[in-house]
Structures are given as C-alpha cells and as structure tokens.
Residue frames as qw, qx, qy, qz and C-alpha x, y, z in Angstrom:
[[0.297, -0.877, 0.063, 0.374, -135.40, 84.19, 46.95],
 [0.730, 0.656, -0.146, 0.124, -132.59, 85.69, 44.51],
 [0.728, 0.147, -0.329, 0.583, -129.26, 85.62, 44.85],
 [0.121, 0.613, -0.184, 0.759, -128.90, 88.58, 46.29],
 [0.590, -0.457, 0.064, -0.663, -130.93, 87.71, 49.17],
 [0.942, -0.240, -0.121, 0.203, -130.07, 83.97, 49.74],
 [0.495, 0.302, -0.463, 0.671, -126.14, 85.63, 50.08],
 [0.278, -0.437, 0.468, -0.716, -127.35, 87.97, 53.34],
 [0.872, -0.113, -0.286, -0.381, -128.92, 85.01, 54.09],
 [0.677, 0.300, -0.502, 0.448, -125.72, 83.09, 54.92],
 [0.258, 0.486, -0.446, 0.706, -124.66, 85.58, 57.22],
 [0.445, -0.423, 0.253, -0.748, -127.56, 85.64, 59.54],
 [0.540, -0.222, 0.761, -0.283, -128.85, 82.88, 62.09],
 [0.287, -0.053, -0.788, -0.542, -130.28, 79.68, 60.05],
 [0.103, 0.462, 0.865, -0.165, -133.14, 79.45, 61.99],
 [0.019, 0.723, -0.028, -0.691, -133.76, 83.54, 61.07],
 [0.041, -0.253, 0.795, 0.550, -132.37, 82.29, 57.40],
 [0.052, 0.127, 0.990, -0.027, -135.52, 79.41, 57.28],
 [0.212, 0.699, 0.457, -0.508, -138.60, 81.85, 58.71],
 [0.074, 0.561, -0.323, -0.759, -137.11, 84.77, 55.90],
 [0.002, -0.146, 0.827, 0.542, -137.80, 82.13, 53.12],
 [0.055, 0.393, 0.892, -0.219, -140.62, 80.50, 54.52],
 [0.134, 0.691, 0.355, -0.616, -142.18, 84.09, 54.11],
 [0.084, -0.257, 0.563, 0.781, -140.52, 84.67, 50.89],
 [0.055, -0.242, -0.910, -0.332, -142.58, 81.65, 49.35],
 [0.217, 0.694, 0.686, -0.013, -146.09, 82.56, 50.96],
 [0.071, 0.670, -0.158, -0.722, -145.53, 86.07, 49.54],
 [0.025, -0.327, 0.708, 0.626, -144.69, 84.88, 46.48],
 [0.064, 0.262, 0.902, 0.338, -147.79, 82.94, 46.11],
 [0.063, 0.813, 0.390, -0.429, -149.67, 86.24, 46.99],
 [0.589, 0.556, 0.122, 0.574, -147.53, 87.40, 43.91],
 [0.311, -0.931, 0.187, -0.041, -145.75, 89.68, 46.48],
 [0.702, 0.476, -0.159, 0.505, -141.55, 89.66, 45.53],
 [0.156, -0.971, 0.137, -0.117, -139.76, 90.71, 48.14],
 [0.717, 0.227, -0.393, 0.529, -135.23, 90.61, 48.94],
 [0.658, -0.663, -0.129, 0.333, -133.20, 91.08, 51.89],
 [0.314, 0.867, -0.061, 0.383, -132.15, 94.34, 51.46],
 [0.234, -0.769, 0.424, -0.418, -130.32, 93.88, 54.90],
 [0.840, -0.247, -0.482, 0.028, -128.74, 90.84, 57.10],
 [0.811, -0.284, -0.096, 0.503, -125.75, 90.76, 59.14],
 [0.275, 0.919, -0.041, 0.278, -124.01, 93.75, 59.86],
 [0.647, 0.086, -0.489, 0.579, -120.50, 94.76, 61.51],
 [0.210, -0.785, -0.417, 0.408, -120.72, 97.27, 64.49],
 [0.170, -0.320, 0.269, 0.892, -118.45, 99.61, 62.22],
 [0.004, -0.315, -0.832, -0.457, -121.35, 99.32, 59.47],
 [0.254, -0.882, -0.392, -0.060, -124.17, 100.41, 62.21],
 [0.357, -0.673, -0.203, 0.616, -122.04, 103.16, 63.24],
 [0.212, 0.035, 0.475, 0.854, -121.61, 104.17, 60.06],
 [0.196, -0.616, -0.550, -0.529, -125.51, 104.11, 59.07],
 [0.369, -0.699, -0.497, 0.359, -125.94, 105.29, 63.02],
 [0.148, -0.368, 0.113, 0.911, -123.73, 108.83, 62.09],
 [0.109, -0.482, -0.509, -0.704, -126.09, 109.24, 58.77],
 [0.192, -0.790, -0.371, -0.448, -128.15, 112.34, 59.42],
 [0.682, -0.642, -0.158, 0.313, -125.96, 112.94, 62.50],
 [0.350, -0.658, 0.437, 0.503, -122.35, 114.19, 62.26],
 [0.306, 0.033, 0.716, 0.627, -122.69, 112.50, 57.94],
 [0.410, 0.192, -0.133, -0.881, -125.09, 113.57, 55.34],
 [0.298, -0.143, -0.858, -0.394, -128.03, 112.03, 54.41],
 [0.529, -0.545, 0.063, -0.648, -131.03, 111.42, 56.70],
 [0.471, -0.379, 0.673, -0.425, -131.68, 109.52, 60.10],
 [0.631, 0.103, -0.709, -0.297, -131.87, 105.63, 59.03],
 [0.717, -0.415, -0.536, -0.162, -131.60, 104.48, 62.34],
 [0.376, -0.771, 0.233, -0.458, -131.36, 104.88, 66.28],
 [0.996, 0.008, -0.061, 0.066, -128.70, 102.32, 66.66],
 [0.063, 0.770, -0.635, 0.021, -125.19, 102.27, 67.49],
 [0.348, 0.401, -0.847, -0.034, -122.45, 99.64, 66.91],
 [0.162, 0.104, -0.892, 0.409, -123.74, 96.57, 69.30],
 [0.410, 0.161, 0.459, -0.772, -127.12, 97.96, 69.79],
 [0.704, 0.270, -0.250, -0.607, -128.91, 96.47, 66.86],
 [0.851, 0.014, 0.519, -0.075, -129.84, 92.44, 66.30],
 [0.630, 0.763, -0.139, 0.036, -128.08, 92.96, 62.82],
 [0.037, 0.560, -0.768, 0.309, -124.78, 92.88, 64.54],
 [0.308, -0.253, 0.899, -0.183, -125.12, 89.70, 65.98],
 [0.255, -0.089, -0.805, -0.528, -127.16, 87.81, 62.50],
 [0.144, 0.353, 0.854, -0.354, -130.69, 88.16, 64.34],
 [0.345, 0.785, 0.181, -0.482, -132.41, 90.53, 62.28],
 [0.387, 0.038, 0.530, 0.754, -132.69, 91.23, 58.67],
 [0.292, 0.684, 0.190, -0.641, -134.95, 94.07, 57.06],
 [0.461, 0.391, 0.756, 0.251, -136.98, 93.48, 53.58],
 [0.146, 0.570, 0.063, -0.806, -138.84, 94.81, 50.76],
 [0.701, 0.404, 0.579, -0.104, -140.97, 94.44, 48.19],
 [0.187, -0.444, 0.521, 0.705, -139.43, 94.68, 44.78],
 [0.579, 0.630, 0.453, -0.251, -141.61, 95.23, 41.83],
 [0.655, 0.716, -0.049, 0.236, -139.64, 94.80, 38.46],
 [0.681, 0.165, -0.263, 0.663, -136.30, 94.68, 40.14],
 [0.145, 0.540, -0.126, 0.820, -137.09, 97.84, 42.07],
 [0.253, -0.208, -0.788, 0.522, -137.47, 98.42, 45.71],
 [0.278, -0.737, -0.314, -0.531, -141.23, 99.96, 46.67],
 [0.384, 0.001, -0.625, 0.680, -140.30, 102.06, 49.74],
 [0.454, -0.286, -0.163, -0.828, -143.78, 103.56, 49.93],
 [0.105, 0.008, 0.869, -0.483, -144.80, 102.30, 53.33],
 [0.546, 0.154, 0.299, -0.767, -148.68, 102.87, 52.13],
 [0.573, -0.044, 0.027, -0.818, -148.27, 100.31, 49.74],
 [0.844, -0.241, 0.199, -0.435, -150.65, 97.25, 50.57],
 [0.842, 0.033, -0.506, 0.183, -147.69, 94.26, 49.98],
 [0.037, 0.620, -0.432, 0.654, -146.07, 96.18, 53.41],
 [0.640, -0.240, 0.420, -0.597, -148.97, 95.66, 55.73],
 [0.979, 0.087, -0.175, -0.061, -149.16, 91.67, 53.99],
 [0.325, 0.745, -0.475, 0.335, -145.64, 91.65, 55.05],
 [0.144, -0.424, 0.628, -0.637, -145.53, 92.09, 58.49],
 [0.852, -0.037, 0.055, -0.520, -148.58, 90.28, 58.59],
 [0.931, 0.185, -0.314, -0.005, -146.40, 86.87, 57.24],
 [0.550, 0.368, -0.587, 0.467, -143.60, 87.64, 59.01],
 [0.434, -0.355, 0.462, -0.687, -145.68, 87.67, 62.31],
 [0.909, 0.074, 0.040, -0.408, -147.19, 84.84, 61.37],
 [0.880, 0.202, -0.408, 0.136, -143.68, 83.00, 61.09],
 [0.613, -0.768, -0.164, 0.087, -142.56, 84.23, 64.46],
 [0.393, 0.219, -0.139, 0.882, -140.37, 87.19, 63.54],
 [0.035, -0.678, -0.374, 0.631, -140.86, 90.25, 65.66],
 [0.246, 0.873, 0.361, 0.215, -141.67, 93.26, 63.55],
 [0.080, -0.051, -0.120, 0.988, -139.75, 96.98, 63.69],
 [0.069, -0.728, -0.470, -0.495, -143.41, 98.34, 63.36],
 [0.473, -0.788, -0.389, 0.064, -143.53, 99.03, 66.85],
 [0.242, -0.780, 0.044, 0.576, -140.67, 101.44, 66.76],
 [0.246, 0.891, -0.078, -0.373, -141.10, 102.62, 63.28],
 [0.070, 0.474, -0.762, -0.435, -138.97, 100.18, 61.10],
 [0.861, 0.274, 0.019, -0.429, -141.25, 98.50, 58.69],
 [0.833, 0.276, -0.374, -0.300, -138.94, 96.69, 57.18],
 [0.084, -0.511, 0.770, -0.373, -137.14, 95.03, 60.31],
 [0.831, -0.264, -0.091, -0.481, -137.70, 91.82, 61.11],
 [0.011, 0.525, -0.770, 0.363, -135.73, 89.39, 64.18],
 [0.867, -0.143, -0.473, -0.066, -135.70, 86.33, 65.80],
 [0.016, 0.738, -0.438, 0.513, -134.53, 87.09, 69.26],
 [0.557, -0.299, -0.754, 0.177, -136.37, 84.31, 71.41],
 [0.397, -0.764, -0.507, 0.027, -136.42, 85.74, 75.19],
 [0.398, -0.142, -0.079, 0.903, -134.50, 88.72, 74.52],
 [0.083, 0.788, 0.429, -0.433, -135.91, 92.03, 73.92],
 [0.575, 0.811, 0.010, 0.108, -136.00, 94.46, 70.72],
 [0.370, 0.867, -0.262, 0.206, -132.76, 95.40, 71.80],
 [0.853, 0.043, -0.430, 0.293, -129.70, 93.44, 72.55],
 [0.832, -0.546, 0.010, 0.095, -128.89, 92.89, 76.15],
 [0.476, -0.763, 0.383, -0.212, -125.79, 93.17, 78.11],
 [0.744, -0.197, 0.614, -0.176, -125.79, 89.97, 78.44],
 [0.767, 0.585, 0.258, 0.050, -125.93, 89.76, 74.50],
 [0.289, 0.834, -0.397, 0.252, -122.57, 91.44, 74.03],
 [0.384, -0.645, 0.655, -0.084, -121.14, 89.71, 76.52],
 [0.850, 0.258, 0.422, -0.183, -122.11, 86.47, 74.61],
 [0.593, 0.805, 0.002, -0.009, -120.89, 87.81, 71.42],
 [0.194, 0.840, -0.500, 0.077, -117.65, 89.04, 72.83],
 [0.670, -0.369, 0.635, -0.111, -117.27, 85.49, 74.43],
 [0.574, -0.073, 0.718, 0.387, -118.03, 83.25, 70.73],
 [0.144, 0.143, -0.402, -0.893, -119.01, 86.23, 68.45],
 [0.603, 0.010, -0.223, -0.766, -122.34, 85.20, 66.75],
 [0.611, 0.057, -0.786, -0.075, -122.55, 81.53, 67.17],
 [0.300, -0.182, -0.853, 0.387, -122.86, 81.80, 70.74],
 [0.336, 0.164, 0.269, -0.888, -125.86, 84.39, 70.61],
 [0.707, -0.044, -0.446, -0.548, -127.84, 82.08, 68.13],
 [0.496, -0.129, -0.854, -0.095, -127.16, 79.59, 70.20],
 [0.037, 0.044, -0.548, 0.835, -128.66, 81.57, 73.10],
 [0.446, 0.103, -0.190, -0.869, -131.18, 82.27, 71.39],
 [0.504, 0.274, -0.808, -0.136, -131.68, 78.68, 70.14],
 [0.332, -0.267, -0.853, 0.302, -131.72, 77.08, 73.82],
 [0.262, 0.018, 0.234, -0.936, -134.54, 79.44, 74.76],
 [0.698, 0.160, -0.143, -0.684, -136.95, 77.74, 72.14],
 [0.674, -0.051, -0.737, -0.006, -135.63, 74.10, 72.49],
 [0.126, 0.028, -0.654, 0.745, -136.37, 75.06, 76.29],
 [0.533, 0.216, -0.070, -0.815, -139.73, 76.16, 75.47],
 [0.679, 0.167, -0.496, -0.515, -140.28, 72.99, 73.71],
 [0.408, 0.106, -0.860, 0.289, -139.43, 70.64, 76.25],
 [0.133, 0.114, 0.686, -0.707, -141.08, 71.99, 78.78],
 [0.637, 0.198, 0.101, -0.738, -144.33, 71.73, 76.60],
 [0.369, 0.241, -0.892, 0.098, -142.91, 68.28, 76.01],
 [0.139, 0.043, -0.827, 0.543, -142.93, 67.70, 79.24],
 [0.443, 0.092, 0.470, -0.758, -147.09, 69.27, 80.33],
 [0.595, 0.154, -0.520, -0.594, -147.81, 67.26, 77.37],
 [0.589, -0.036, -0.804, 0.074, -146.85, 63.77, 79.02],
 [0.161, 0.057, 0.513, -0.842, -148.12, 65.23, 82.45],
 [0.578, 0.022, -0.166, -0.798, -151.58, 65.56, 80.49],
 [0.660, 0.140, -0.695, -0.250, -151.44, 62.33, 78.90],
 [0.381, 0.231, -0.819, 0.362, -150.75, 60.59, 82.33],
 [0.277, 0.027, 0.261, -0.924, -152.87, 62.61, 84.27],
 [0.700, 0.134, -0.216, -0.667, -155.76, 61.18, 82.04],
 [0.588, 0.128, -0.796, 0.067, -154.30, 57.17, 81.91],
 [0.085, -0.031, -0.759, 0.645, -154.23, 57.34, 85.71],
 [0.473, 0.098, 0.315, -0.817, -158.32, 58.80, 86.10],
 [0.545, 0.046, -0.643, -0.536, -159.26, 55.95, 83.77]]
C-alpha cells in the first residue's frame, strides 16, 4: 500500500486496517493497484460531502449524514484502482468487479448493494448502517469503544465455535 493509503489506514479500526491490506497484496499479485481514497471521517466531513448536490454544488456523493455512515466511527473505508498514479472511476472496468470480489472474500461487506462500489466495512453484527446503539457507543468512548463492539461480536463468534468444537470432539471420545 502507499503512503497515502497506509496514513487513512491509521485512522480506521486495525482489524478493518489488516483485511484492506490483505486485499491490497492479493490485488497486487493480480497486478491490480489500488489506495484508500477514503478512511475515517468526522461527522462535520459527512455533512459536508452529505450537502454536495444538495444545498452545495457538485453532485450527490452520498446518502449519509453526520453519524450515519461507518466512516465516522473508523469501520469503513472506500477504494480504487489506480493505474499510473490515477484513479479509474469507470465502474465497468474489470479490476472493480475483482475488487469486491477480494474484499468479500476477506470479510468486508461491500457498498454494491446500495450502489457504492467502492465502500467497503467491517461492522460484525451490526447492519450497513450504524445503529442507535452505535452512537450511543461512540458518544460513550468515541471510536475505540465501537471497534471494540464490534471486536467482541467476532471473538464471541469464535468461542462459541470453540466451544461446538470440543462438544464434537467429546461427543465422539465418549461413543468410542
């Protein structure tokens, strides 16, 4: 990843930080180049890009406001492939659809499904769009205490398949 990309990097969860690379690299050995053109945003930031095409010029970028996006709270970061230093926003072409493809395959959600290619989050058992309950987090220890929300979802997850593992295992010892 280049500099530019390992700095938003920083900002955003490190397990979110880890996947983002992880994809970098098998991209990269598909000669596919791509940089976090997004990471971590403030809510003044998404209200800012949330007025584009609204009440500011320019066009609609997104259907966010402050608090509503996983950006505000380092769970999301949105890519792109960069050919000679330059960003290819031409959704048709074919490093896109390899994209999403790797970054499903490292268990980020997509934006495809509402129309942001280059979104991609790490939310655990939240939903595309941050909870209630996520703001109240946030406003309790700002970001640190949504990753770690996040966080004890999947080390919750893993225990408990931990746990049907030695269930198996026993299960079997005991029919011997």
């Amino acid at each position: 990843m280049d500099a530019t990309s390992e700095e938003r990097l920083s900002h955003v969860m490190p397990e979110l930080a880890a996947r983002v690379r992880k994809m970098a690299d098998q991209l990269a050995e598909e000669s596919i180049t791509i940089r976090v053109t997004q990471g971590l945003r403030t809510w003044a930031e998404q209200d800012a890009l949330y007025a584009q095409g609204r009440t500011e010029a320019g066009r609609v970028v997104t259907n966010a406001k402050g608090g509503e996006s996983w950006h505000n709270y380092g769970a999301a970061v949105d890519v792109a492939p960069f050919d000679e230093g330059i960003p290819d926003w031409n959704l048709s072409h074919p490093a896109w659809k390899r994209i999403v493809e790797v970054g499903t395959l490292m268990g980020l959600v997509s934006g495809t499904a509402w129309k942001d290619t280059p979104h991609f989050e790490l939310t655990g058992r939240f939903p595309a769009t941050p909870t209630h309950e996520i703001k109240q987090l946030h406003a309790q220890g700002e970001v640190q205490a949504v990753w770690n929300a996040i966080n004890d979802v999947r080390l919750a997850g893993l225990i408990l398949g931990l746990k049907l593992i030695y269930i198996s295992i026993d299960n079997y010892i005991h029919a011997l």
